[in-house]
N, C-alpha and C positions, 0 to 999 in steps of 0.2 A: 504494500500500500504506500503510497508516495505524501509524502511530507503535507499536501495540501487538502489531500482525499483525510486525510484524521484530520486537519483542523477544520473541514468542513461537519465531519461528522462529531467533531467538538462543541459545532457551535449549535448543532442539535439539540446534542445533550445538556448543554447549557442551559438552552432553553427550557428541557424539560424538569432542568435542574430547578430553575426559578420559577416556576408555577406548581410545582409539586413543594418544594421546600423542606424537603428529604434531606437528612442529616446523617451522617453518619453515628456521631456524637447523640447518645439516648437524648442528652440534657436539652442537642439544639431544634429539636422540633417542634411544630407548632403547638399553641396554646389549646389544651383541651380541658378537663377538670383542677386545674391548677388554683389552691385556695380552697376547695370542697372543703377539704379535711380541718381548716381551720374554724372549728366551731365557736361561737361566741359567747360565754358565760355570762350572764343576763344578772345573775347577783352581786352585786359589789361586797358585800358581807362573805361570799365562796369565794371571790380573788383574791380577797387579804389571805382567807386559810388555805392559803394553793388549791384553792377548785373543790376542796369537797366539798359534797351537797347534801347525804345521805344525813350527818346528825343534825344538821341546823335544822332549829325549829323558828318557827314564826316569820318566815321568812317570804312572802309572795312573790319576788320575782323567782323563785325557784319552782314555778309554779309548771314549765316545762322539762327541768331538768327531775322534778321530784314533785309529783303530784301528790303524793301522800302526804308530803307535808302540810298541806294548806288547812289540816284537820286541827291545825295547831295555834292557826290564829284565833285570835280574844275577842274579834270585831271588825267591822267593814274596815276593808286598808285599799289603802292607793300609793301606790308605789311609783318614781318617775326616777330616772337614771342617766346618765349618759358618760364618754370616755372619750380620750384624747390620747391618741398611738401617734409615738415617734419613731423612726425605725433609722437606721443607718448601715449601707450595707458595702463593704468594701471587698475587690476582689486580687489576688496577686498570683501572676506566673512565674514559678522558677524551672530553667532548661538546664538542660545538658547540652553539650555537645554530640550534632550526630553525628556518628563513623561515616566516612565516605561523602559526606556532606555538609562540610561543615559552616558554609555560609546560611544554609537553613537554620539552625539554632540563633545566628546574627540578628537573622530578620524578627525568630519569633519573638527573642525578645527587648527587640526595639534599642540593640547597641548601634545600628547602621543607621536609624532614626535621624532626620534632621541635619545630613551633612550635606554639604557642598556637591551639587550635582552638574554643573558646568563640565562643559567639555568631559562629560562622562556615561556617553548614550548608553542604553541597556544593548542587551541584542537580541535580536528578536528571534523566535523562533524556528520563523519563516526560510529565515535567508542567515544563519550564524557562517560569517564567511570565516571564522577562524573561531578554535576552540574555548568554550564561551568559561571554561572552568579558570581561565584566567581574568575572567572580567569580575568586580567586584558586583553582586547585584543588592540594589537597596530601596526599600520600599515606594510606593509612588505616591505616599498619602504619609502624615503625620500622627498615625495614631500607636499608642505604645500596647502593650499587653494587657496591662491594669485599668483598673476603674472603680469609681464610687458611686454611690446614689443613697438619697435623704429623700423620706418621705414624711412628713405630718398628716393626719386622716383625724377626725370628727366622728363616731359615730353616732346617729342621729340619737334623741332620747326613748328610750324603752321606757313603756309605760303596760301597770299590772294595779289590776284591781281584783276584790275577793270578799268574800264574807261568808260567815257559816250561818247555817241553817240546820231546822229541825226537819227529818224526814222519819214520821213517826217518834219512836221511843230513839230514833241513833242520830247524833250528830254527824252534819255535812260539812263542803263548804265548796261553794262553786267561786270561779274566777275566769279572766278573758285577760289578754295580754296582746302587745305588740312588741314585740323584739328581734332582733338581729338573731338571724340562725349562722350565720357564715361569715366572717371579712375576706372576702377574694383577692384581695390587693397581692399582686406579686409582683415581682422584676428580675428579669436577670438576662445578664449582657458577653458577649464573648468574642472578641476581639479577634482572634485567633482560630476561627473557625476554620476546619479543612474536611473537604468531601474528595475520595475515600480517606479513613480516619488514619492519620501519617503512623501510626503503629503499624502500618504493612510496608511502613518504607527503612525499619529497620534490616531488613535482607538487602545486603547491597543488590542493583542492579546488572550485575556483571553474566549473567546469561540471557540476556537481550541484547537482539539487534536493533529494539524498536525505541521510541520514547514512552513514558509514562507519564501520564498528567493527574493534577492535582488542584482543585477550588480552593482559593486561601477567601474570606469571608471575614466581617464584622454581623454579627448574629442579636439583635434586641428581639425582647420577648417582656409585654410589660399589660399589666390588670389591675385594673382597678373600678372599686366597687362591694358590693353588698348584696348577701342576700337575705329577706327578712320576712320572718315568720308573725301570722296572724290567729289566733285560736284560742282556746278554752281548754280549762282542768275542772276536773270534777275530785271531792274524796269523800271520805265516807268513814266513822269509826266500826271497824269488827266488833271490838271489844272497846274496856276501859283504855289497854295501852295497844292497841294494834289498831292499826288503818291505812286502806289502801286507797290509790289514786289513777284516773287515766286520765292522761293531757293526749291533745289533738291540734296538728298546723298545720295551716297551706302555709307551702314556702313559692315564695316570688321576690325575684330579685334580676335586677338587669347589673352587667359590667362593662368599660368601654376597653376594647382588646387591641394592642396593636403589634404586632410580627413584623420585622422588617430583617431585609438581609443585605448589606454594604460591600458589592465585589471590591475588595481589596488586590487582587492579581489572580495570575494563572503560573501552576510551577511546572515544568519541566523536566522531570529526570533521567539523564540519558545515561547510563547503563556502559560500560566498558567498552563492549563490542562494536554498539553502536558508534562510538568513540573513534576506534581503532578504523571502523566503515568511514567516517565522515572527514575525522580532521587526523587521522595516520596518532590518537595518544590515547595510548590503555589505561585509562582513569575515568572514574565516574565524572559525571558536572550536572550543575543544575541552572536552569534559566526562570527569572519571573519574569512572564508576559504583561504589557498591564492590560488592562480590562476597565471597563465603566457597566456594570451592571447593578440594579438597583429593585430589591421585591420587596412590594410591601401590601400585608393584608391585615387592614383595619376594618371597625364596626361594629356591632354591639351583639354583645350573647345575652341573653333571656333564659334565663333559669326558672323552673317551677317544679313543684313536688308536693308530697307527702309527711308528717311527721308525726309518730305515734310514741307514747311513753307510759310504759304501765310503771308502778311503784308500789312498794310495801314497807313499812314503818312499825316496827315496835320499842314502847319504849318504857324504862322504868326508872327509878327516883335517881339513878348515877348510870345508865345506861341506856343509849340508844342505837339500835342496830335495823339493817335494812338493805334492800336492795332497789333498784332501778332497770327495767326491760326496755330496749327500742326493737322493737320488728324488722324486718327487712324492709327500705322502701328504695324508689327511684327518685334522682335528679334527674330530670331530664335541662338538656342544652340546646338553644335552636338560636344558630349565630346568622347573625345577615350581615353583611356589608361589601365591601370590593376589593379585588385584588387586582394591583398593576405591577407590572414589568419592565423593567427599562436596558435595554442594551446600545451602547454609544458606539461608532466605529471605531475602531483602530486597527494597526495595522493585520492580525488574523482574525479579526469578529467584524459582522458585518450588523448593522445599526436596524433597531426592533423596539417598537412599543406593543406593551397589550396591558388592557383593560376590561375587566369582566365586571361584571356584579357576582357574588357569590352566596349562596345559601347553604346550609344543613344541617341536622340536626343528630344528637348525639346524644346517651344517658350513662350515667351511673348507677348500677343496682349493689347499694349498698347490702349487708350482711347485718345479721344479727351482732348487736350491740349491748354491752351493761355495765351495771357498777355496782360493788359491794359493799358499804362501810359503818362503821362502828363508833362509836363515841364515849367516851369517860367525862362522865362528871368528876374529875379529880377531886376539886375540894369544890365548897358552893359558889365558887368566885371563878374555877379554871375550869374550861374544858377543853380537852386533848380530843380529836380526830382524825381518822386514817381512812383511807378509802383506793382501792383497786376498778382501774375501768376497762373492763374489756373491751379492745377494737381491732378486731379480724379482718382490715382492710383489703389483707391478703385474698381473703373471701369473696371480695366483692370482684363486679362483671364491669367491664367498660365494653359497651355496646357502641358501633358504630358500622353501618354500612354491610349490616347483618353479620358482620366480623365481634366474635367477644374474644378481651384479650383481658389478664390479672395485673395493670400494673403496679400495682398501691403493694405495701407491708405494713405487718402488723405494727400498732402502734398501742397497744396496751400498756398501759405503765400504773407507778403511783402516785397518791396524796398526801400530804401529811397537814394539818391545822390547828392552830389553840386560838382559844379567846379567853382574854383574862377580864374580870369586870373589876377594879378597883373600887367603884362604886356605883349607885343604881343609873349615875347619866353618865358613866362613863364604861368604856369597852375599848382594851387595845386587842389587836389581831395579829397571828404573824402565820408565812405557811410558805410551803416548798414542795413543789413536783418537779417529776420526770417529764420531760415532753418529747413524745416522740414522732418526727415525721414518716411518710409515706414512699423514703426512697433510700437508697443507699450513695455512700459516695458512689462515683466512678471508678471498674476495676479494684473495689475495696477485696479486703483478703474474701469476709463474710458478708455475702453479696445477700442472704437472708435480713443483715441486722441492720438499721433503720440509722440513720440520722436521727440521735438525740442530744439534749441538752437540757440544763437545771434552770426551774425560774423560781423565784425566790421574788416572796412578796410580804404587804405590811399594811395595815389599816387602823383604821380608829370608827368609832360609834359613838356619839354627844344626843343627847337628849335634848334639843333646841328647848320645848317647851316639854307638856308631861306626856301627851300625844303624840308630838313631833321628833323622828331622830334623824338626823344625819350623817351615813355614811359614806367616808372615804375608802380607798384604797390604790396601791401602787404595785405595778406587779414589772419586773426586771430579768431579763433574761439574755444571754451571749450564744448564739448555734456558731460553732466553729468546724468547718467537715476540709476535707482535701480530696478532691478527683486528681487520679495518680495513674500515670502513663508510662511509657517504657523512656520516652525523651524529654517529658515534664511532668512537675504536679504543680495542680491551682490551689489556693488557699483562698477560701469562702469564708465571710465573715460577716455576723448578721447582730446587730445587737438593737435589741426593742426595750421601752420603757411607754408605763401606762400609765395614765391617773384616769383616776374613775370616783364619780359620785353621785348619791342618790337622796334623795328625800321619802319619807315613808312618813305617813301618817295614820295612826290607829283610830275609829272611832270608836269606843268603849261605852 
């Protein structure tokens, strides 16, 4: 095949490269359920105790997480809340040097960056009149490996009301709520993108006659958004200390999504042989072509579903223990908006616009879910609580295009929470979980075990008036993971900080 007959059928595949947006790299393909998993805790009283929910009593916004509780308030409550997420998320590449190639590692990590390119033409592919392994080559664009990005987000205020009632000889208590089931917000950016993924380019090329090509890419992938839950809890006492609970949500929620992919160059690897065929020298060499290509698919995903919670609560004068059921349900995802293509001339790619509109839809069928926890009344002022949440993500279906595939892990972990009352208007809170994501590094040893990391939180409770309390809470957490490759590893760094506060008032 002759030198012009592949960049013709390069520039094919190019194209089918930026309309599909196929990645070699898991992390760099497009945005699908990304966020699902991050569920949003509706009680500012369970963020201070790191998230449990199973001992707190009187508590109405837990009115979806723990419907049994609601048998515990004293009188009509109205509950109003809201929360303020910072997030900062910073990313770094360190290389190696590759064997046989060693101005590749130059480029990826942006040492060749910003020099003096005068009187220093690259060579092109097309036409290399002399062996291109002595030409120095250096990027065409200004961009380094690393990157940062800062978010601030609002989430809007949750609002829960309730009150018990007599159904016959047994106490109730019905409630209706508006809360945040989900914060979708994600980001994450990659500099350094390459299709097929350069861990095939650790094999020198020394038994080919031919060249091998290579996609070098800038990769964004960014969500932002909510999804929020509308519904009702019901409970009910069994007895004097047991009572159970079932909540019900529609979840509805829109995100605005945006993919985009930045051609950075095209590489060239030409293989010994080919060498030895071309310019008479038995050494590998590599060439960047540049390119001007540019995909991007923006537009908004519409999320809606299902959400059920059964609950059971018993409790006595220094102890209360319990549990919490979610059924299996569906997210469903139905994204509209456009995807456009840009390819600019130069000298081996010939000049291409395209513009679709695009639609489709997608779901999650989540698995069964729960939580187990316990509480100690220690003395009449402390109480100490623990709690385990099952979530078998692993379990769950990602349906698309009559294709189902398991990409999620298990993300079960634990709780821990105290609240001390120094006095009757006063409550501090402190608490600490596990948090575990739905993925693993990249090429980690144990590709079962999840991205996790420790949040560590702190609150207080004031008694405004004898009715009225106000609580805060602050919850702080650091995910640090490393995707780790045969010629580099990235270091992923994510650090979030919350305040949240709410107003409760009891009418007695």
């Amino acid at each position: 095949m002759t030198q012009l007959k592949r960049i013709s059928l390069a520039i094919v595949a190019l194209n089918v490269f930026v309309i599909c947006g196929l990645f070699a790299q898991q992390y760099n393909v497009p945005l699908t359920m990304e966020g699902l998993n991050h569920t949003v805790n509706a009680s500012v009283i369970s963020k201070a105790m790191g998230g449990v929910t199973i001992p707190i009593q009187q508590d109405v916004a837990l009115m979806f997480a723990n419907p049994a509780g609601l048998s515990t308030l004293s009188g009509l409550t109205v509950s109003v809340s809201g929360s303020q997420i910072s997030t900062s998320a910073d990313h770094t590449q360190q290389w190696y040097p590759l064997v046989y190639y060693g101005n590749f590692s130059l480029l990826m990590d942006g040492t060749v960056r910003g020099i003096d390119t005068s009187g220093k033409p690259h060579t092109p592919p097309s036409s290399p009149a002399r062996y291109p392994g002595d030409t120095l080559q250096y990027p065409y664009d200004n961009l380094g490996p690393n990157w940062n990005h800062s978010r601030s987000a609002s989430l809007l205020p949750q609002v829960f009301i309730a009150m018990p009632l007599k159904i016959g000889s047994r106490s109730a208590s019905v409630g209706l709520g508006l809360t945040q089931y989900a914060n979708m917000d994600y980001y994450y950016q990659n500099n350094n993108s390459l299709t097929p993924d350069y861990d095939l380019l650790t094999t020198p090329q020394t038994a080919t006659a031919d060249s091998t090509r290579t996609d070098w890419a800038q990769s964004i992938h960014r969500r932002e958004g909510t999804i929020n839950g509308y519904g009702g809890a019901f409970s009910m006492s069994i007895t004097d200390n047991l009572s159970a609970g079932l909540s019900a949500r529609y979840l509805q929620g829109s995100t605005d999504d945006f993919d985009q992919t930045f051609g950075r160059g095209v590489f060239w690897w030409y293989g010994s042989l080919y060498a030895v065929r071309r310019w008479g020298v038995s050494s590998n060499a590599l060439v960047l072509d540049s390119v001007d290509y540019q995909r991007t698919m923006q537009g908004t995903s519409d999320f809606t579903g299902l959400d059920y919670t059964i609950s059971a609560q018993y409790r006595t004068k220094n102890v209360t223990i319990g549990f919490s059921v979610t059924p299996p349900s569906t997210i469903e995802r139905k994204f509209s908006g456009s995807l456009t293509a840009h390819t600019g001339k130069t000298i081996d790619f010939q000049a291409s616009d395209h513009s679709v509109d695009t639609s489709f839809t997608e779901k999650m069928e989540l698995p069964w879910k729960g939580k187990f926890g316990i509480g100690f009344q220690v003395t009449s002022n402390v109480l100490v609580a623990m709690e385990y949440e099952s979530c078998p993500y692993n379990k769950g279906n990602f349906v698309k295009d009559g294709v189902t595939t398991h990409p999620w892990l298990d993300a079960s972990a634990f709780r821990f929470g105290m609240n001390w009352e120094p006095s009757n208007a006063l409550s501090f809170r402190f608490g600490y979980r596990n948090q575990k994501e739905t993925f693993a590094p990249k090429n980690a040893a144990f590709p079962d075990q999840p991205v996790s990391y420790n949040v560590v939180s702190a609150g207080a409770g004031i008694h405004v008036i004898s009715n009225l309390v106000l609580n805060v809470a602050y919850e702080f957490y650091q995910m640090k993971y490393e995707d780790v490759w045969a010629e580099n590893y990235n270091i992923n760094n994510l650090n979030s900080n919350s305040i949240s506060a709410e107003l409760t008032y009891t009418l007695k």
